[in-house]
Structure formats: structure tokens, C-alpha cells
C-alpha positions as CSV (number, residue, x, y, z in Angstrom):
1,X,117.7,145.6,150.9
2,X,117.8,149.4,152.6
3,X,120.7,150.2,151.2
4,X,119.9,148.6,147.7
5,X,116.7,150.6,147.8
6,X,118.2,154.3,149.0
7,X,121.0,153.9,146.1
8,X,117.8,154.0,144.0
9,X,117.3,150.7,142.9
10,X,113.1,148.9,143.1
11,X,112.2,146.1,145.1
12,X,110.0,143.9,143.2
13,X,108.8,140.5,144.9
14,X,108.7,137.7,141.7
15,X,106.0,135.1,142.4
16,X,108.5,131.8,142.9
17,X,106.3,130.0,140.8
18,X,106.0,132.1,138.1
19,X,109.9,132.3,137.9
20,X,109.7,128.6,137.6
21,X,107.8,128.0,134.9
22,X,109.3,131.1,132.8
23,X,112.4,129.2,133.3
24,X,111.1,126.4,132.0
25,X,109.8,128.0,129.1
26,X,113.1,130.2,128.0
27,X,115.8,127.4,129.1
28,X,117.3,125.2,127.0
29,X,119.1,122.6,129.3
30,X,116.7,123.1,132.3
31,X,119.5,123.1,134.6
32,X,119.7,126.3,137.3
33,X,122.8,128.2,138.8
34,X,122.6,131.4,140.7
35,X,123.8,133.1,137.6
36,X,121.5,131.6,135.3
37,X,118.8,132.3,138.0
38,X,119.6,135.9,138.0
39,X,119.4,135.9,134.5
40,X,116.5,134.7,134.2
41,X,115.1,137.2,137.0
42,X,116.5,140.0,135.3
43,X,115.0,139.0,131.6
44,X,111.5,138.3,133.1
45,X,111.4,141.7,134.7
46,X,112.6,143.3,131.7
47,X,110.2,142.1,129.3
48,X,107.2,140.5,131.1
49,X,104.3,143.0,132.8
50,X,103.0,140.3,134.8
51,X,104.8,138.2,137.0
52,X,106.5,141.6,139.1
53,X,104.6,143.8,142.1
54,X,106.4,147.1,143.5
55,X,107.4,146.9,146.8
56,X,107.0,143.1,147.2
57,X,103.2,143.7,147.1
């Protein structure tokens, strides 16, 4: 995560459950992948204020 962090990219801790249910809500099959997940990561961060806090507080 260190070197993640000093090539400039944030940390952001995502509240499990929160993740599950906006899957849930924006998944069509309901089936998961690591792929999918990280889609799915990536889109709520992008477009939801909520469910993300800086630093992993």
C-alpha cells in the first residue's frame, strides 16, 4: 500500500457492507469475480460521496 500511496494514488477504506449492497443494487446477475468486484469498487468511489473515508478512517 506504501508504494501505491507515494506513486500518488488515495487510500480509501470502503465499508464491506456498503459494497455489498451497492452491488446488489447495480448488478444484474448477482454473481461476483475480482474483476467485477473491482468494478464495482471503482464505480462506487467514482460516483457515490458516502460509502468512502480518506486514509481508511
Amino acid at each position: 500500500m506504501a508504494a501505491l500511496v507515494a506513486a500518488g494514488y488515495r487510500e480509501l477504506a470502503v465499508d464491506p457492507l456498503r459494497a455489498a449492497e451497492y452491488r446488489k443494487r447495480h448488478s444484474v446477475s448477482g454473481a461476483t469475480s475480482d474483476t467485477a468486484d473491482a468494478h464495482v469498487l471503482a464505480d462506487m468511489v467514482r460516483t457515490d460521496a458516502q460509502p468512502t473515508a480518506p486514509g481508511g478512517r
